[in-house]
Short mmCIF file of the C-alpha atoms (twelve columns), coordinates in Angstrom:
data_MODEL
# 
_entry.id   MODEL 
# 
loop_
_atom_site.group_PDB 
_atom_site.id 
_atom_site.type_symbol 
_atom_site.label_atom_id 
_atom_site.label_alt_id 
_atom_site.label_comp_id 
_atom_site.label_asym_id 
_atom_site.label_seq_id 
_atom_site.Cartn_x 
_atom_site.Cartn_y 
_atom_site.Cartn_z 
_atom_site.pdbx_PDB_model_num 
ATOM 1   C CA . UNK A 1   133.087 82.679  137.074 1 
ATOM 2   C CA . UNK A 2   131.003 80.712  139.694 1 
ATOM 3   C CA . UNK A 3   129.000 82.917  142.021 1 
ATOM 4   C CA . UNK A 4   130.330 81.448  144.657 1 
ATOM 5   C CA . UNK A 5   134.132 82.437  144.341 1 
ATOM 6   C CA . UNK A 6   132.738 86.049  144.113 1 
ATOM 7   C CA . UNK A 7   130.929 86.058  147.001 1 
ATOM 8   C CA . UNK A 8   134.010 84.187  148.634 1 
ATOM 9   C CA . UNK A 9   136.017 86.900  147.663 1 
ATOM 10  C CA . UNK A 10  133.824 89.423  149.045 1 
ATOM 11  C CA . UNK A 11  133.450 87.676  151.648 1 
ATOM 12  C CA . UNK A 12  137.159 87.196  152.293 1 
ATOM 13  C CA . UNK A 13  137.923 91.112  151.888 1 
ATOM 14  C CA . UNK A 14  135.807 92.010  154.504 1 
ATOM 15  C CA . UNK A 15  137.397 89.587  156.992 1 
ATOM 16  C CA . UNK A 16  139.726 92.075  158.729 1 
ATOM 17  C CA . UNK A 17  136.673 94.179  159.307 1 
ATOM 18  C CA . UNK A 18  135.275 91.202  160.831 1 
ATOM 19  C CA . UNK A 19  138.101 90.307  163.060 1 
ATOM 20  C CA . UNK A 20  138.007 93.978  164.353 1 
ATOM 21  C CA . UNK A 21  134.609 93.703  165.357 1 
ATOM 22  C CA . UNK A 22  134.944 90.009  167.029 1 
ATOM 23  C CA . UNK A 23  137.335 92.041  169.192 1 
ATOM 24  C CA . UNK A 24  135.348 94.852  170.027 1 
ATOM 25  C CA . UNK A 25  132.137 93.578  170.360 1 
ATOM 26  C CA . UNK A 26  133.562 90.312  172.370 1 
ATOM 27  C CA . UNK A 27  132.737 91.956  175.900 1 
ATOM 28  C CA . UNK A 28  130.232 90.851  178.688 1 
ATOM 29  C CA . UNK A 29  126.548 91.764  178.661 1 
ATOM 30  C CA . UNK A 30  125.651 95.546  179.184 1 
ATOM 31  C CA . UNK A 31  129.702 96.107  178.742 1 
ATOM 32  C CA . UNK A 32  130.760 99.167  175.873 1 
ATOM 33  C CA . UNK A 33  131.665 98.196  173.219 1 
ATOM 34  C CA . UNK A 34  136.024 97.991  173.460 1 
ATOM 35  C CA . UNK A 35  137.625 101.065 171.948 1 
ATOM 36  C CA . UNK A 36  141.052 100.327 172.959 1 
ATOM 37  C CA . UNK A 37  144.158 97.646  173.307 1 
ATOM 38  C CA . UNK A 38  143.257 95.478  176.195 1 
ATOM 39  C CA . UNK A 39  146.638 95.106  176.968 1 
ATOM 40  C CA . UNK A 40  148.322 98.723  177.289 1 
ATOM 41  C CA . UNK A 41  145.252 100.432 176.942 1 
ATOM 42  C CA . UNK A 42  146.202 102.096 173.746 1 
ATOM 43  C CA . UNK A 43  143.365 103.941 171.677 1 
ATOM 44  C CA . UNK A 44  142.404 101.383 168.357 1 
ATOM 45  C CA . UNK A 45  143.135 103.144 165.077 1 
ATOM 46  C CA . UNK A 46  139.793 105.394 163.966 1 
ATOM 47  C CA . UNK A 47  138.663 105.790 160.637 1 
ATOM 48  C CA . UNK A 48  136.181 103.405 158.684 1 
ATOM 49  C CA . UNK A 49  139.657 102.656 156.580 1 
ATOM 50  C CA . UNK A 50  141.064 101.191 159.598 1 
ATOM 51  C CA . UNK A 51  138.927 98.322  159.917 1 
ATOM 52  C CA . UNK A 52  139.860 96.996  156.476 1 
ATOM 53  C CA . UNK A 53  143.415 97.179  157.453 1 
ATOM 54  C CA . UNK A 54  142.904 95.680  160.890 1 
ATOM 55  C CA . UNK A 55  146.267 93.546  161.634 1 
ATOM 56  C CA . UNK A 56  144.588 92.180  164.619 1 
ATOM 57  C CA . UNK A 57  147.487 93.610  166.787 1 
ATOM 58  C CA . UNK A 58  147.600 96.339  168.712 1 
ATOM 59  C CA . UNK A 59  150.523 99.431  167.170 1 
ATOM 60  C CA . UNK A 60  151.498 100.716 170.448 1 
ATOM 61  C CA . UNK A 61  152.533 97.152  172.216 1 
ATOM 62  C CA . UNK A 62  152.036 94.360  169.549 1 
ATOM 63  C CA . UNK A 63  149.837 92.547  171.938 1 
ATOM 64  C CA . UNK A 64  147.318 90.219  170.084 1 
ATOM 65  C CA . UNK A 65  143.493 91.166  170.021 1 
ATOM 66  C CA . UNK A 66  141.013 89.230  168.925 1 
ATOM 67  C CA . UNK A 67  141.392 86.041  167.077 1 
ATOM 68  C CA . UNK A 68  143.562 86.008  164.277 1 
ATOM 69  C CA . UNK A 69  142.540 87.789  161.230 1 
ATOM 70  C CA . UNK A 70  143.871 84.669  158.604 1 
ATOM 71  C CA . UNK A 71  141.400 82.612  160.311 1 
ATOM 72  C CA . UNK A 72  138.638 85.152  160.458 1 
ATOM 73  C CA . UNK A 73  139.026 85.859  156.616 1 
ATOM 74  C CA . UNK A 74  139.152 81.795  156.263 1 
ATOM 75  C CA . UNK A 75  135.671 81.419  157.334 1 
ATOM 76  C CA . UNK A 76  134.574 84.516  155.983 1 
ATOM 77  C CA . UNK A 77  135.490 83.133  152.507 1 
ATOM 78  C CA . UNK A 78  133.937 79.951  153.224 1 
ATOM 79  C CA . UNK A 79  130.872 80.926  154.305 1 
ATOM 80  C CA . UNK A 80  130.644 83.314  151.326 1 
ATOM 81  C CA . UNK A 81  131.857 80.736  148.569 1 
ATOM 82  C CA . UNK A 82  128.524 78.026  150.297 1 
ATOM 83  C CA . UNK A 83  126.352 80.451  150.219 1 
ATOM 84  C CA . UNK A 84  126.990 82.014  146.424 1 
ATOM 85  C CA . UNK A 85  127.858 78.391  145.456 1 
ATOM 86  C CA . UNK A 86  123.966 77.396  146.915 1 
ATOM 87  C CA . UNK A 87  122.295 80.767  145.656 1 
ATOM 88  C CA . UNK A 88  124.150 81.193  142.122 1 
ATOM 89  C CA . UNK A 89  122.259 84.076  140.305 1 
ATOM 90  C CA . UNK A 90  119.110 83.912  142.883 1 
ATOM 91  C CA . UNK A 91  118.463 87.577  144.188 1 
ATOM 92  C CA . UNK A 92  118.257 86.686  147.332 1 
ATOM 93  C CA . UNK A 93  122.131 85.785  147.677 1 
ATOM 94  C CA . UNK A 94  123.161 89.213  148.412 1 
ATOM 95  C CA . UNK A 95  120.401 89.143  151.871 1 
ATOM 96  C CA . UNK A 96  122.554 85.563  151.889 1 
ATOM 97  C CA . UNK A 97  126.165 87.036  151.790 1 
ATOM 98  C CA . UNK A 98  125.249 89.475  154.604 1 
ATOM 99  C CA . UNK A 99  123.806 86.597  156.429 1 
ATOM 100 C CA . UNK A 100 126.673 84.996  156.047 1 
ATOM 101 C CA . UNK A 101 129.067 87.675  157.613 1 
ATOM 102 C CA . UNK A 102 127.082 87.877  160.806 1 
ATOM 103 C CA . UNK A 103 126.987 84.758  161.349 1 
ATOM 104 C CA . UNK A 104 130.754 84.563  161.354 1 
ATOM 105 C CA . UNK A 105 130.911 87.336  163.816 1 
ATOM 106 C CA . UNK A 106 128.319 85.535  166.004 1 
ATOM 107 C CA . UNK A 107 130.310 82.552  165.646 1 
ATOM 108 C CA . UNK A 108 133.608 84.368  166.893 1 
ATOM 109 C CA . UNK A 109 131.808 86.275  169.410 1 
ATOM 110 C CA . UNK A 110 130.010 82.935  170.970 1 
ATOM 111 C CA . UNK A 111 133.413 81.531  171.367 1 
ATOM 112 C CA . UNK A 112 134.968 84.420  172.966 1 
ATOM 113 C CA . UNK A 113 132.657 85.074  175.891 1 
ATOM 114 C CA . UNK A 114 129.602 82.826  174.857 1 
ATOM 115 C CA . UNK A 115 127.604 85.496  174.330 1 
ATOM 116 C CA . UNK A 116 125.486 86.274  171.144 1 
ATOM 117 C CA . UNK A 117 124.700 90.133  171.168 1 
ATOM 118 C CA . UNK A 118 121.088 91.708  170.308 1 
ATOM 119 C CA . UNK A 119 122.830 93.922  168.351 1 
ATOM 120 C CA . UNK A 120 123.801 91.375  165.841 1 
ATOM 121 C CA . UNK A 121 120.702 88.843  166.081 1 
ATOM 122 C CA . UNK A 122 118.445 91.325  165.316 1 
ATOM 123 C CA . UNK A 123 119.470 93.374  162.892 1 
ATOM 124 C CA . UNK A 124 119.510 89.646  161.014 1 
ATOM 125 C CA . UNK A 125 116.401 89.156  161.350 1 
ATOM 126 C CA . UNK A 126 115.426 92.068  159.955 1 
ATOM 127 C CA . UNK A 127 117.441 91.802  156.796 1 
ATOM 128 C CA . UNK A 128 115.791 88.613  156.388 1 
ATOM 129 C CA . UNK A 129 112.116 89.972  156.873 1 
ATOM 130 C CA . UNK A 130 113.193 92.455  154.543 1 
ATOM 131 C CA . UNK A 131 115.683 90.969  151.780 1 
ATOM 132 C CA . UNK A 132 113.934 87.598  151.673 1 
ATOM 133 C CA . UNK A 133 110.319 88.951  151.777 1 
ATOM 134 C CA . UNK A 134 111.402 91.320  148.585 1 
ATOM 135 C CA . UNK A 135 112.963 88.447  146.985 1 
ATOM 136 C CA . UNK A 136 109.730 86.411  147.207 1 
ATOM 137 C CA . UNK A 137 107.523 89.522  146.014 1 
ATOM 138 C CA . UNK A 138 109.603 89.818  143.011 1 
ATOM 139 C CA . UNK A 139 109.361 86.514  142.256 1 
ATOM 140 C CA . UNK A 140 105.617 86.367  142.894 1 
ATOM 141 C CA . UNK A 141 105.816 83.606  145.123 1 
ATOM 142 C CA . UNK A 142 105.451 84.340  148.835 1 
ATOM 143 C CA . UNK A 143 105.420 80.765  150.047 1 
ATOM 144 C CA . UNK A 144 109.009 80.661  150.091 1 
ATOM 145 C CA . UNK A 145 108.676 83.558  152.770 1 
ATOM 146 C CA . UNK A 146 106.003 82.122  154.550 1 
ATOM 147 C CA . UNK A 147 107.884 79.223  154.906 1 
ATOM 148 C CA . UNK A 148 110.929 80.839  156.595 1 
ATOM 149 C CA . UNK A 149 108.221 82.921  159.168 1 
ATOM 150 C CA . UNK A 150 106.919 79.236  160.038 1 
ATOM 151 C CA . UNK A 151 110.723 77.516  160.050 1 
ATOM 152 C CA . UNK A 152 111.857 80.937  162.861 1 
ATOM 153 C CA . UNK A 153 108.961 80.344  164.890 1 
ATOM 154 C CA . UNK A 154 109.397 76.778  165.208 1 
ATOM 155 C CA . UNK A 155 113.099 76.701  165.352 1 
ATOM 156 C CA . UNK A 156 113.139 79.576  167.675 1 
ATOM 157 C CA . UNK A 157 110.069 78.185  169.952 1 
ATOM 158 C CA . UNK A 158 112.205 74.889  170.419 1 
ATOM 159 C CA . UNK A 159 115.007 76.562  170.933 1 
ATOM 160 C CA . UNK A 160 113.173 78.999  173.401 1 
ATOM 161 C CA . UNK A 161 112.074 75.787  174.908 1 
ATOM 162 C CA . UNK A 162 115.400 74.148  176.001 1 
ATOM 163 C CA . UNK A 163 116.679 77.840  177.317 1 
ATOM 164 C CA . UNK A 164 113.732 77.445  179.733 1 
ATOM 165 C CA . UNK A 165 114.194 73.685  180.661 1 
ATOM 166 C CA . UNK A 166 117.639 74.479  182.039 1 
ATOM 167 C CA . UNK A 167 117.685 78.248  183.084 1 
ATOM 168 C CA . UNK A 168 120.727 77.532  185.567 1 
ATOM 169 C CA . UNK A 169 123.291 78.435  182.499 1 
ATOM 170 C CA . UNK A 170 124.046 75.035  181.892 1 
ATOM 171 C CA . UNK A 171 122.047 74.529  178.990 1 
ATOM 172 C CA . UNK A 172 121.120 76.741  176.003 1 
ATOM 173 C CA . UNK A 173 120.504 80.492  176.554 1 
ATOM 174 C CA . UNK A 174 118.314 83.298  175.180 1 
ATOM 175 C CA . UNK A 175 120.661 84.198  172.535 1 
ATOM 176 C CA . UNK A 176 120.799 80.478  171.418 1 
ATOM 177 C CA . UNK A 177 116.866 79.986  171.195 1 
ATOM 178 C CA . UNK A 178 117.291 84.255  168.978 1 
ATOM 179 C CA . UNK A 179 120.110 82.648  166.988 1 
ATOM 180 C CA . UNK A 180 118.211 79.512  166.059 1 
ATOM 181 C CA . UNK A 181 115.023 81.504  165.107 1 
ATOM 182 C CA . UNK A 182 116.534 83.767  162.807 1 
ATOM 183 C CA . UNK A 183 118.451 80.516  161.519 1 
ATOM 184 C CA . UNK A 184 115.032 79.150  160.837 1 
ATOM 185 C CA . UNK A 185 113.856 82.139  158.664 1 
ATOM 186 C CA . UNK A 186 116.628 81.718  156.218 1 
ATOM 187 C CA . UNK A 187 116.861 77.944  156.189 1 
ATOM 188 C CA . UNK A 188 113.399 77.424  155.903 1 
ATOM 189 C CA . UNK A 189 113.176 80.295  152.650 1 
ATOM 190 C CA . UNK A 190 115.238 77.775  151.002 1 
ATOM 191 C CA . UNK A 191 113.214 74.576  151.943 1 
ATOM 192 C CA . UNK A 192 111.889 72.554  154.845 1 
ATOM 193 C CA . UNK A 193 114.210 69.959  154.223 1 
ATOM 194 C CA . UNK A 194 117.245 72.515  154.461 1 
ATOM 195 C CA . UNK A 195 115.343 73.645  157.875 1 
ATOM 196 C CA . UNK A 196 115.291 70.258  159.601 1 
ATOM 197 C CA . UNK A 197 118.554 69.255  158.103 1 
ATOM 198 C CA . UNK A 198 120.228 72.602  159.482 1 
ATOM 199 C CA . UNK A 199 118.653 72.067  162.939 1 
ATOM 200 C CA . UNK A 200 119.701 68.592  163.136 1 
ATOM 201 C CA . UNK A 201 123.359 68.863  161.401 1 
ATOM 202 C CA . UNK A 202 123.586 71.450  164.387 1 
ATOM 203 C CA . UNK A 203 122.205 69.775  167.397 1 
ATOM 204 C CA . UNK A 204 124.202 66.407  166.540 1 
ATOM 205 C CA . UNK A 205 127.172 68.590  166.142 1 
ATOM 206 C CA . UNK A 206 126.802 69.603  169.218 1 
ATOM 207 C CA . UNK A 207 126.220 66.554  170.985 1 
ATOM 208 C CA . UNK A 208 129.161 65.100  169.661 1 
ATOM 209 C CA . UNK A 209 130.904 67.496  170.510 1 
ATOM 210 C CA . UNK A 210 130.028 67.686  174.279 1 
ATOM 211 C CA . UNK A 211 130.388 63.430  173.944 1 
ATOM 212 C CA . UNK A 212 134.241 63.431  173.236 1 
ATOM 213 C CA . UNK A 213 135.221 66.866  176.001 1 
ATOM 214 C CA . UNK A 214 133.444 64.471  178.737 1 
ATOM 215 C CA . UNK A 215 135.312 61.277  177.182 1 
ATOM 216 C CA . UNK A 216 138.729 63.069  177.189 1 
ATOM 217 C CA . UNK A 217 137.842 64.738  180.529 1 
ATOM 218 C CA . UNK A 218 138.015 68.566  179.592 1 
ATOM 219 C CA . UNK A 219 134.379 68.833  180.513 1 
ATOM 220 C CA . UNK A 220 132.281 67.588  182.866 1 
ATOM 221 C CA . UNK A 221 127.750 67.037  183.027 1 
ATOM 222 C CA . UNK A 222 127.827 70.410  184.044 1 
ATOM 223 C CA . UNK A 223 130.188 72.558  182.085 1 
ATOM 224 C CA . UNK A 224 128.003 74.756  179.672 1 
ATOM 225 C CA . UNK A 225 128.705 74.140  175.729 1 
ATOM 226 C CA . UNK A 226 128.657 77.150  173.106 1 
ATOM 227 C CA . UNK A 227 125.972 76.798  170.883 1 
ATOM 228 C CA . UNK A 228 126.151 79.405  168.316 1 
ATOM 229 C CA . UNK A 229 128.717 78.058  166.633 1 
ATOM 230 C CA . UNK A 230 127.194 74.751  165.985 1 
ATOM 231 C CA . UNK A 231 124.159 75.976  165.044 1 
ATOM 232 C CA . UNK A 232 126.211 78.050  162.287 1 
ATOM 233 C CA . UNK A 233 128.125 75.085  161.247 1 
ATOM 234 C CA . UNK A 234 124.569 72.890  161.141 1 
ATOM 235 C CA . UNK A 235 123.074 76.052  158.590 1 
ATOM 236 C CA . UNK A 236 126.834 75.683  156.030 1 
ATOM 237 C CA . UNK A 237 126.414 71.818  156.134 1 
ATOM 238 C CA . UNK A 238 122.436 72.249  154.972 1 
ATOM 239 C CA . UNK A 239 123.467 75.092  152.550 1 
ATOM 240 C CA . UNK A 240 126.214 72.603  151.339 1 
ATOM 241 C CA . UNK A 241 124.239 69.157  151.034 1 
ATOM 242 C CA . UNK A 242 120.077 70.957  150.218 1 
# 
C-alpha cells in the first residue's frame, strides 16, 4: 500500500478531532478557549472520546459549530495522502503527518477569525526542531536540518518584514511572518527548491486571489486578505510538484 493512503487515512480519522478544535480554538486574541454551544450556550460533550465523534453540531439545539466536519476530514486526508505520498518510507514523515494536521487547523482557524494562535505555531516549530533535527542525526546528515534553520529564518524574516511595512492590519500580521517561518523549516529540510517554490506558489496564490475579490468588487485596496491559508496551500503544491 502507498504511504500516502495511510497517512491519508490517518489523517482523515482524526478530522472530527480537528473540526472540534477549529471551533474551539476559533476565538479572538486573549479570548478562552470555547467550552460550550455558541448558540444556546450548552456545555460541549467532555471526554477525549468525544472529539473523535465530534458531529460538528451542538446535542442540545442542533445549531452548527464550526465548519463542517466532511470538509475538515477532506483536507485532513489530503494533506496527509501529499505528505506520505512525498515522504514514502522517510522517517521524517511522521514529524510530516503532524505537520500536516496543524496546518489544517491553522488553515480553518485563519479563515474563521484571521487569527493564527501561538499555541499552534509554536508547538510546530518545535516538533520540527525536534523531529526533523532527529531525522537528520539518524541519517548522519545534518545539512538537511541546517537547511530548514536557514529556509525559517529567511522565510520568517521576509515575512516579518511585510508585517512591519503595513502595521495598520491591512497587510500581513505577526502570525503570518510565525506561520511562514516555521513553513520555511520544513520546506527547506526537504530542499531549497521546495522552499522558494512553497513561498512563491503561496504569495502568487494570494495575489490572485486578492486580483479577482477587487475585479468582482467583494473587496476593496484596503480590505485585509487571510494569509495562512495560502501559505498552506503554497507548502501542498511544493510537497506535490518537489
Amino acid at each position: 500500500m502507498d504511504v500516502g493512503v495511510g497517512t491519508a487515512l490517518v489523517a482523515a480519522l482524526c478530522g472530527p478531532a480537528l473540526a472540534r478544535t477549529v471551533y474551539q480554538m476559533s476565538v479572538d486574541a486573549g479570548t478562552p478557549a470555547r467550552s460550550a454551544c455558541r448558540h444556546c450556550g450548552e456545555p460541549l460533550p467532555a471526554g477525549r472520546i468525544r472529539f473523535a465523534l465530534w458531529t460538528g453540531r451542538c446535542s442540545h439545539c442542533r445549531g452548527l459549530l464550526g465548519p463542517r466536519v466532511w470538509l475538515v476530514v477532506v483536507v485532513a486526508a489530503l494533506g496527509g495522502f501529499v505528505v506520505g505520498h512525498r515522504l514514502g518510507n522517510d522517517p521524517a514523515v511522521v514529524t510530516y503527518t503532524v505537520f500536516a494536521l496543524g496546518c489544517v487547523l491553522l488553515a480553518f482557524i485563519d479563515i474563521a477569525v484571521r487569527r493564527l494562535p501561538d499555541q499552534l505555531t509554536a508547538p510546530l516549530a518545535g516538533l520540527g526542531l525536534v523531529g526533523l533535527g532527529s531525522a537528520s542525526y539518524l541519517a548522519r546528515d545534518l545539512t538537511p536540518f541546517l537547511r530548514g534553520l536557514t529556509g525559517a529564518a529567511l522565510a520568517g524574516g521576509l515575512f516579518l518584514a511585510l508585517a512591519w511595512a503595513k502595521p495598520d492590519g491591512e497587510g500581513m500580521g505577526l502570525g503570518d511572518a510565525k506561520l511562514a517561518g516555521v513553513l520555511g523549516l520544513y520546506l527547506g529540510w526537504l530542499s531549497w527548491a521546495d522552499l522558494v517554490l512553497g513561498i512563491l506558489a503561496g504569495s502568487t496564490a494570494a495575489a490572485l486571489f486578492a486580483l479577482y475579490m477587487m475585479r468582482t468588487g467583494r473587496m476593496d485596496r484596503r480590505a485585509a486578505l487571510t494569509y495562512g491559508p495560502f501559505l498552506v496551500l503554497g507548502a501542498v503544491i511544493a510537497l506535490l510538484t518537489g
